[in-house]
N, CA, C and O of each residue as an XYZ file, in Angstrom:
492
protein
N      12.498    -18.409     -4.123
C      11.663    -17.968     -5.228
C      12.435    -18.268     -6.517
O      13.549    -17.805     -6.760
N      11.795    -19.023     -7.260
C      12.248    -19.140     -8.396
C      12.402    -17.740     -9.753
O      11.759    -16.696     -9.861
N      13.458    -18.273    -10.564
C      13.459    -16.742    -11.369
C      12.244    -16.825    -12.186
O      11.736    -15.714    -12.338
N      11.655    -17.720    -12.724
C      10.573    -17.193    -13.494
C       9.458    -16.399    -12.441
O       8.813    -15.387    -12.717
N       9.434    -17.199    -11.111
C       8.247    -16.413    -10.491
C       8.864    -14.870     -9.478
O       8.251    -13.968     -8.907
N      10.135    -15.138     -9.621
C      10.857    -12.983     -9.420
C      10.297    -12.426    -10.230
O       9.669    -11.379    -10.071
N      10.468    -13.194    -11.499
C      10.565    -11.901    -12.827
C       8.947    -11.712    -12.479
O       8.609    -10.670    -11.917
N       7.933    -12.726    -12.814
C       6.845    -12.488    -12.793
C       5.812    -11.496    -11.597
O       4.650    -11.123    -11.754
N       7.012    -11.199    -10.054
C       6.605    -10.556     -9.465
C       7.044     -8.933     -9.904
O       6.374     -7.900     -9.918
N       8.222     -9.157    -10.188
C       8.879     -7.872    -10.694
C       8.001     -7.291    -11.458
O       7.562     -6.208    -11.071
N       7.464     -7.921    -12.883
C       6.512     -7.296    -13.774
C       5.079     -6.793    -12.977
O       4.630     -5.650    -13.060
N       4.411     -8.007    -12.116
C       3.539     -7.173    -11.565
C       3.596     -5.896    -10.268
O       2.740     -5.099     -9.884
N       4.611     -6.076     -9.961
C       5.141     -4.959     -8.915
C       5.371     -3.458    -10.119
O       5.091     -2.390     -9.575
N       5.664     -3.386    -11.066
C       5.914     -2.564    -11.877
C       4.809     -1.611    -12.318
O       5.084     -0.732    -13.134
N       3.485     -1.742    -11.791
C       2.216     -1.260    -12.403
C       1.155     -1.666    -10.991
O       0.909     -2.782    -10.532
N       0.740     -0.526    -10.609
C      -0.172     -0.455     -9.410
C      -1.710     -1.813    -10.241
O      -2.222     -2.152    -11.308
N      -1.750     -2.040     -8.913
C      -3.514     -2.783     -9.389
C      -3.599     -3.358     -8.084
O      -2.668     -3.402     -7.280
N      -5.295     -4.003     -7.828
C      -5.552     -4.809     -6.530
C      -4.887     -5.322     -6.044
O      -4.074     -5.894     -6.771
N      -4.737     -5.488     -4.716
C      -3.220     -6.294     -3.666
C      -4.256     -6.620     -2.600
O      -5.340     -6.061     -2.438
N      -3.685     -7.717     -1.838
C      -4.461     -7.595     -0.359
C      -3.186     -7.478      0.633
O      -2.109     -8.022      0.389
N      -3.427     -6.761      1.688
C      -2.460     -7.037      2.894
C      -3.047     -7.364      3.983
O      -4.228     -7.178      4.278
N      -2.052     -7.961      4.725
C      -2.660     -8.655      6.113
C      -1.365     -7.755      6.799
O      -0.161     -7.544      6.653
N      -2.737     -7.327      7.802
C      -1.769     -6.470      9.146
C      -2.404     -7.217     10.432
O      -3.264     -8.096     10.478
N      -1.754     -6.627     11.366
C      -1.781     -7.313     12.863
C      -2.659     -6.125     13.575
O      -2.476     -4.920     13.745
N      -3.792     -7.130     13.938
C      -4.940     -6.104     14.603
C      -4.061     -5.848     15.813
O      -3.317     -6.666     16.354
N      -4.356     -4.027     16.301
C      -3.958     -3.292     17.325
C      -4.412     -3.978     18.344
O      -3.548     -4.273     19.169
N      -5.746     -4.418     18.618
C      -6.333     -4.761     19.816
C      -6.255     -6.350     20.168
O      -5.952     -6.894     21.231
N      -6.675     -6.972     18.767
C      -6.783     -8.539     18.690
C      -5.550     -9.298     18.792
O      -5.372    -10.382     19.346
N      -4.745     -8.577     18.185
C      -3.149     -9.509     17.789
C      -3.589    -10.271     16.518
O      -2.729    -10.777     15.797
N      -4.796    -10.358     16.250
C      -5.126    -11.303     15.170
C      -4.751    -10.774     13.613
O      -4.382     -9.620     13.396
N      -4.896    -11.765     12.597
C      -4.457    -11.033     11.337
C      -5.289    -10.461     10.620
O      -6.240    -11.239     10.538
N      -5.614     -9.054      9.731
C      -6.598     -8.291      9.329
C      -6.343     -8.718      8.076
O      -5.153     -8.902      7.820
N      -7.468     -9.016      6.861
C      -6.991     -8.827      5.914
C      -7.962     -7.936      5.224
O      -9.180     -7.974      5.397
N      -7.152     -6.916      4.217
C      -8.127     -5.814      3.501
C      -7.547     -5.975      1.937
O      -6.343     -6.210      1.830
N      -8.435     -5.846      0.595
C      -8.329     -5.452     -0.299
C      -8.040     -4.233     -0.333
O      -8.677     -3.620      0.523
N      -7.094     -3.335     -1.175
C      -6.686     -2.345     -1.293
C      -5.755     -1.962     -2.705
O      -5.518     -2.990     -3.339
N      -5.235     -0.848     -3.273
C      -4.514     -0.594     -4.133
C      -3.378      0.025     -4.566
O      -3.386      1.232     -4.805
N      -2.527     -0.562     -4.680
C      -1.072      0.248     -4.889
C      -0.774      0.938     -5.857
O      -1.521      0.958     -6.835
N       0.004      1.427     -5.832
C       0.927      2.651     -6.534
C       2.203      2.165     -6.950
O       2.656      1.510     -6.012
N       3.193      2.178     -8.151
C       4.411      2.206     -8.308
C       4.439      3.582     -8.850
O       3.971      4.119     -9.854
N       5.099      3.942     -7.913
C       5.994      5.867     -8.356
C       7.189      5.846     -8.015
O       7.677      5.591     -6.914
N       7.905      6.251     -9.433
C       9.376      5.776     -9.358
C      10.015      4.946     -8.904
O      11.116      5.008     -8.358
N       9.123      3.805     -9.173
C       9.922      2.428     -8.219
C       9.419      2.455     -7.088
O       9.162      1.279     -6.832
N       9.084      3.154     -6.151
C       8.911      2.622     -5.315
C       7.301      2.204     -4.927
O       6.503      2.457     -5.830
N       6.931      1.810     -4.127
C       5.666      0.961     -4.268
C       5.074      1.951     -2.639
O       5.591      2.252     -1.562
N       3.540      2.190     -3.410
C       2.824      2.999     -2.084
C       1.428      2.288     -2.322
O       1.129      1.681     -3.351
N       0.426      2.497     -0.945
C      -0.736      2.096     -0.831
C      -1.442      3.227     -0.536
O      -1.057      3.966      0.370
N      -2.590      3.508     -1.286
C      -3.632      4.779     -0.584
C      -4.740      4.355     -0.441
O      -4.750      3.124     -0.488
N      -5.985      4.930     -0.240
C      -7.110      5.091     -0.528
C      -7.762      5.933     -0.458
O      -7.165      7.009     -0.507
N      -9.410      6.017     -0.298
C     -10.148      6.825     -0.252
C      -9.759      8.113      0.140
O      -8.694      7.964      0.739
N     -10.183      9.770      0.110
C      -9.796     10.065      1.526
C     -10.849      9.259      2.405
O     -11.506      8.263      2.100
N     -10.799     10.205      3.939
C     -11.096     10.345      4.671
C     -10.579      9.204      5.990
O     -10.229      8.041      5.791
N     -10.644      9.884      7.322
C      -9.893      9.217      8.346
C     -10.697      8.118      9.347
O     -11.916      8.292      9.379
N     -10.436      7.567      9.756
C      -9.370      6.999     10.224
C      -9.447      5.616      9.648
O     -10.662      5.466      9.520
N      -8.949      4.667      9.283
C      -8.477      3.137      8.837
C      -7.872      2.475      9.960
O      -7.257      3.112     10.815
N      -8.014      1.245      9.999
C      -7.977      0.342     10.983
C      -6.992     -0.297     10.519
O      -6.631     -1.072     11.406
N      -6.088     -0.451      9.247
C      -5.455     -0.852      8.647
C      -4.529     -0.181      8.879
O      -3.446     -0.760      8.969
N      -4.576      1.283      9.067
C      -3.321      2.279      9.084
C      -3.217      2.204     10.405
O      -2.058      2.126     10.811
N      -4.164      2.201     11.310
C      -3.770      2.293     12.722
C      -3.307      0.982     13.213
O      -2.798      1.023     14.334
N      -3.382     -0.542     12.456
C      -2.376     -1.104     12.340
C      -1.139     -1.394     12.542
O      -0.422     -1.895     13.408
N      -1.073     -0.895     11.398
C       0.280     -0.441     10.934
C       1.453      0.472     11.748
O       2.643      0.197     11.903
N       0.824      1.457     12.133
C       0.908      2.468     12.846
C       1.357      1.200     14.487
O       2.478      1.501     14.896
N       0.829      0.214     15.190
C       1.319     -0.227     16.252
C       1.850     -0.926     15.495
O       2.842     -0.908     16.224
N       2.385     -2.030     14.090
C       3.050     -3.081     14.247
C       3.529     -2.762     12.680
O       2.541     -2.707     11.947
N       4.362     -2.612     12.211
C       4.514     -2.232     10.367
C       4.300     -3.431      9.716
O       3.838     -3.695      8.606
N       4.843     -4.289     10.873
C       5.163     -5.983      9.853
C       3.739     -5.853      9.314
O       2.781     -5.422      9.957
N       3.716     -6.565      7.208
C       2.801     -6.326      6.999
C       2.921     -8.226      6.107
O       3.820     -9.066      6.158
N       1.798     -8.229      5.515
C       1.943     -9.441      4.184
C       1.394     -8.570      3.055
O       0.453     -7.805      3.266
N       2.053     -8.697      1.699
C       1.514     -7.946      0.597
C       0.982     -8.829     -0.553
O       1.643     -9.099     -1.556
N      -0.359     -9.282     -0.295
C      -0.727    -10.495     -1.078
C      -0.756    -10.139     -2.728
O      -1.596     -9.330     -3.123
N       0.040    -10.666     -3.536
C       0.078     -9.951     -4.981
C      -0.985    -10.773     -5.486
O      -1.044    -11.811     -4.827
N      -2.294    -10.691     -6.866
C      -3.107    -11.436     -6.900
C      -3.966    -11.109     -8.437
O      -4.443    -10.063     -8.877
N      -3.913    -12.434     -8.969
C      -4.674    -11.827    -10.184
C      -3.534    -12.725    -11.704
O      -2.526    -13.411    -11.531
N      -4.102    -12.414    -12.850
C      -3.295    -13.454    -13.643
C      -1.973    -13.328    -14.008
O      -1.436    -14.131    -14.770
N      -1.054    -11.788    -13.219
C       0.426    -11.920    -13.443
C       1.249    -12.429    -12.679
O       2.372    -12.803    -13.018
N       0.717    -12.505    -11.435
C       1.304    -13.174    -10.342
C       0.868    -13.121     -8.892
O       0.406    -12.132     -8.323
N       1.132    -14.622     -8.244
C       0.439    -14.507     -7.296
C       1.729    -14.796     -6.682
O       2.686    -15.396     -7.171
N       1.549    -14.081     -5.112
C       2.963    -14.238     -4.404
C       2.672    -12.929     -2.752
O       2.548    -11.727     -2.516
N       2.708    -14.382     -1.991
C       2.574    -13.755     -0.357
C       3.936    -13.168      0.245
O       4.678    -13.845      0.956
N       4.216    -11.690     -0.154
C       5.513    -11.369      0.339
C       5.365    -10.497      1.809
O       4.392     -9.772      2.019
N       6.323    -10.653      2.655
C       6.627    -10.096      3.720
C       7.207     -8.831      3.446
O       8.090     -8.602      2.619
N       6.465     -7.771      4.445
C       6.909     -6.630      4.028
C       6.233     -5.767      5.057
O       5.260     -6.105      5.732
N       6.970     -4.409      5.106
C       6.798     -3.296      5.818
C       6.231     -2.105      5.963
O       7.082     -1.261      5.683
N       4.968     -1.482      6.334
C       4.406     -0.462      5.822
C       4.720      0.576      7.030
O       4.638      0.462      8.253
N       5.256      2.028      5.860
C       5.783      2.702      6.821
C       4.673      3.890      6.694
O       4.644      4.435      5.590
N       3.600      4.443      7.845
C       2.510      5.057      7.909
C       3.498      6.931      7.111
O       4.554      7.513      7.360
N       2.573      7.113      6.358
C       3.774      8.548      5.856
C       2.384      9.764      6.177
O       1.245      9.876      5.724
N       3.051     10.390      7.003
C       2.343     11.719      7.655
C       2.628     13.413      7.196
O       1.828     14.347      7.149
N       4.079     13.367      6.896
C       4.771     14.879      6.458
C       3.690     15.145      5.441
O       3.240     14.337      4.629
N       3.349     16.387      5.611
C       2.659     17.217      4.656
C       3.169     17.150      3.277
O       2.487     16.882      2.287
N       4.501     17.433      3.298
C       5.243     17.215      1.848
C       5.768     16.573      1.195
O       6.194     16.755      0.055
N       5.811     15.448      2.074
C       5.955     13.787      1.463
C       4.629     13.442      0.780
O       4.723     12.946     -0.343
N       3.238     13.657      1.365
C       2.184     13.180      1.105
C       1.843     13.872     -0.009
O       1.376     13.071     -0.818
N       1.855     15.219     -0.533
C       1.901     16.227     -1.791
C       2.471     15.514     -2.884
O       1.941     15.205     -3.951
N       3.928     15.237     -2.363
C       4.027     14.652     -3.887
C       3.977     13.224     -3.632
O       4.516     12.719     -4.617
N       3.680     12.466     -2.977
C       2.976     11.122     -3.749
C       1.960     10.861     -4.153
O       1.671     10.004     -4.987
N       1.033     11.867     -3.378
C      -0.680     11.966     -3.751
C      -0.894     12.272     -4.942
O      -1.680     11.619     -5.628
N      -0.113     13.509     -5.483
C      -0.633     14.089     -6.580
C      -0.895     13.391     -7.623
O      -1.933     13.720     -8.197
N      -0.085     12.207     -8.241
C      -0.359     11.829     -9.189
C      -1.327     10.281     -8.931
O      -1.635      9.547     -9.870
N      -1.575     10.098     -7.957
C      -2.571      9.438     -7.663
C      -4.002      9.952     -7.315
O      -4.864      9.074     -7.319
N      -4.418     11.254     -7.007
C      -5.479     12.042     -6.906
C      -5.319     12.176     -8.484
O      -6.175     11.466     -9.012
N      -4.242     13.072     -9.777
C      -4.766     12.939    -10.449
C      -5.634     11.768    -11.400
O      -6.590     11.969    -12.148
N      -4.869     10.368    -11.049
C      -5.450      9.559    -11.900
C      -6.945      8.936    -11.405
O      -7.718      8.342    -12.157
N      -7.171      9.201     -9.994
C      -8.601      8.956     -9.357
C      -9.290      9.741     -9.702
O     -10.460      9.359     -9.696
N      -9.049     11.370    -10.237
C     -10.174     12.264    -10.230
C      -9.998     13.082     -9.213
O     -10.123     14.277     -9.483
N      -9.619     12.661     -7.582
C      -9.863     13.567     -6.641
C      -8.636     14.703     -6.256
O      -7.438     14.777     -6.528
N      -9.544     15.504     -5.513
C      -8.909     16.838     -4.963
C      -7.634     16.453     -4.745
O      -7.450     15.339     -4.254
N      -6.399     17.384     -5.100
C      -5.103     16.841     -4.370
C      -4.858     17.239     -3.025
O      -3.888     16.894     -2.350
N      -5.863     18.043     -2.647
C      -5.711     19.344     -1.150
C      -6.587     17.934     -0.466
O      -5.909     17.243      0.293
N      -7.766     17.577     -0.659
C      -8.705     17.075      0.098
C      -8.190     15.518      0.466
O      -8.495     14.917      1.496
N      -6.823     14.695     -1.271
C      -5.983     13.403     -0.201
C      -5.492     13.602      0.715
O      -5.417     12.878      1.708
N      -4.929     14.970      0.481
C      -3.290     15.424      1.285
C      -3.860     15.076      3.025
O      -3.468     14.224      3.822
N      -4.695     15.907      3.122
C      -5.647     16.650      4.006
C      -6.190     14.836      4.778
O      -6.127     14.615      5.988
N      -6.537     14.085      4.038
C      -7.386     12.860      4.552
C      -6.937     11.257      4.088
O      -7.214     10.280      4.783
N      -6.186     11.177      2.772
C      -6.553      9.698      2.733
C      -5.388      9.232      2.956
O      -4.314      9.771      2.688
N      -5.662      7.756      3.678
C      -4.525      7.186      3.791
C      -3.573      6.684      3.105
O      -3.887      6.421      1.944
N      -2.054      6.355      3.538
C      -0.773      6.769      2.650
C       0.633      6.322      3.338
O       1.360      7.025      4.039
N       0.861      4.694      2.877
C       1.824      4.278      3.446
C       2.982      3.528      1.479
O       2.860      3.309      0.273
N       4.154      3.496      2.928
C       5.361      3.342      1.537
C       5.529      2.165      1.822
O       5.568      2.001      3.041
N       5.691      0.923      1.022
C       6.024     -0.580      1.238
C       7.255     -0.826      1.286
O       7.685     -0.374      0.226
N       7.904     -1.162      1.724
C       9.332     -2.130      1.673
C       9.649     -3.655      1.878
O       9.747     -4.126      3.011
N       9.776     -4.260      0.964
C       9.416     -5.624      0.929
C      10.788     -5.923      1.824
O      11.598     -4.998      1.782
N      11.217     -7.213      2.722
C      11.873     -7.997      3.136
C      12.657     -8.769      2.495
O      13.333     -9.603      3.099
C-alpha cells in the first residue's frame, strides 16, 4: 500500500460511514457480501446495526471471523483483510452502543438487548 493511499485509508477509517464486508457463509462456504455501517470509538473501529436478532452476517462471523472490510465512496477505496470479533458481554455492548444508539435515535436498553455488534481488527 502506498503512503498516499494509507493516509487516505487512515482518514477514512477515522469517521464511521457505509463499508461493505464479505464474510464466509456458515452453510455455503461461499462469500456473503452485506452493506453495513461502522463506528470509530476511540480508535477503534465497530460495526452495528439495526436492533433486532438474528443476522446471517453475525452468525458468520460467529463460525469463521476472517472477514473483508470493503472501504468505499470518494475518500477511499481499499479491500482490507480483517477480523470480526462477535461482542456479546452485556457491558462491553453498553458502552459501545451508547453512543451509537445515541446518534441513531434508538433505545440504548432495546441495542444492548438486540442489535448486532462486532469489533474489527484489520490484518
Amino acid at each position: 500500500m502506498t503512503a498516499v493511499v494509507a493516509d487516505a485509508v487512515r482518514r477514512a477509517l477515522s469517521r464511521g460511514h457505509r463499508i461493505d464486508i464479505t464474510t464466509t457463509g456458515r452453510r455455503t462456504g461461499r462469500p456473503r457480501r452485506i452493506e453495513l455501517v461502522f463506528h470509530n470509538i476511540d480508535g477503534r473501529i465497530f460495526i452495528s446495526g439495526r436492533p433486532g436478532w438474528p443476522r446471517d452476517w453475525i452468525a458468520n462471523l460467529h463460525r469463521d471471523p476472517r472477514m473483508t472490510f470493503h472501504l468505499k465512496g470518494p475518500v477511499a477505496q481499499a479491500d482490507l483483510p480483517a477480523r470480526g470479533r462477535v461482542i456479546l458481554d452485556r457491558e462491553e455492548r453498553e458502552r459501545v452502543l451508547a453512543p451509537i444508539a445515541a446518534g441513531w435515535g434508538y433505545d440504548v436498553g432495546l441495542m444492548v438487548a438486540s442489535a448486532p455488534l462486532i469489533e474489527v481488527t484489520f490484518e
